[in-house]
N, C-alpha and C positions, 0 to 999 in steps of 0.2 A: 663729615660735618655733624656736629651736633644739631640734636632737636632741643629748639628754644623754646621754652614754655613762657605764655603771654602773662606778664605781671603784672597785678591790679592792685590798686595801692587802695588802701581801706579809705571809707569816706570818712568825714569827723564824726563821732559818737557811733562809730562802729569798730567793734572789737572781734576778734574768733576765739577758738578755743577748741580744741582737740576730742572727740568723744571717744570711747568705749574703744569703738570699731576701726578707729584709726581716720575717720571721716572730722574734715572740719565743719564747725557750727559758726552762725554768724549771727552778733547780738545788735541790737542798737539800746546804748545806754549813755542817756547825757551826763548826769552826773553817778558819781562812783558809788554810791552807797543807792544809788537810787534804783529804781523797776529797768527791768531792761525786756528787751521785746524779741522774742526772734524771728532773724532772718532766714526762710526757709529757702529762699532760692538761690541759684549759682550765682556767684558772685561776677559782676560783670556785665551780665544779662539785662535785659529790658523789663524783665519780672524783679527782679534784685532792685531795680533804680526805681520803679512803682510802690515797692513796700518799703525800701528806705523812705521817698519820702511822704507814703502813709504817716510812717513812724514819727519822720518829722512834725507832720503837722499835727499829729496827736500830742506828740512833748511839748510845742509852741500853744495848742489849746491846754495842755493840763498848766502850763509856767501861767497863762490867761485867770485860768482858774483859781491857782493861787495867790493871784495881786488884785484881788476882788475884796474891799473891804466894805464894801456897800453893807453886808450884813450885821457889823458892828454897830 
């Protein structure tokens, strides 16, 4: 019998990307051209689902920030 490896399907505005070492990285980036944050922990993990959505709520306050015309 094969060994089945547990597959974890990325969340929205999360991407990976292959480094150097042959080790994957894991970004959170809402839009394409925009900042992207990294995800430093195992994907899957209870640490992973905390900084995702850290990350979350940082893009939801910076999109906040941007629709502030109060200033004008």
């Amino acid at each position: 019998m094969r060994h089945q490896q547990k597959k974890h399907v990325l969340p929205r505005y999360a991407t990976r990307a292959r480094l150097e070492g042959g080790a994957w990285a894991y970004w959170f980036q809402v839009y394409p051209c925009g900042p992207r944050t990294r995800l430093r922990e195992d994907l899957g993990s209870p640490e992973f689902r905390a900084a995702y959505s850290a990350a979350l709520v940082d893009a939801a306050a910076a999109e906040d920030d941007r629709d502030d015309w109060t200033e004008l």
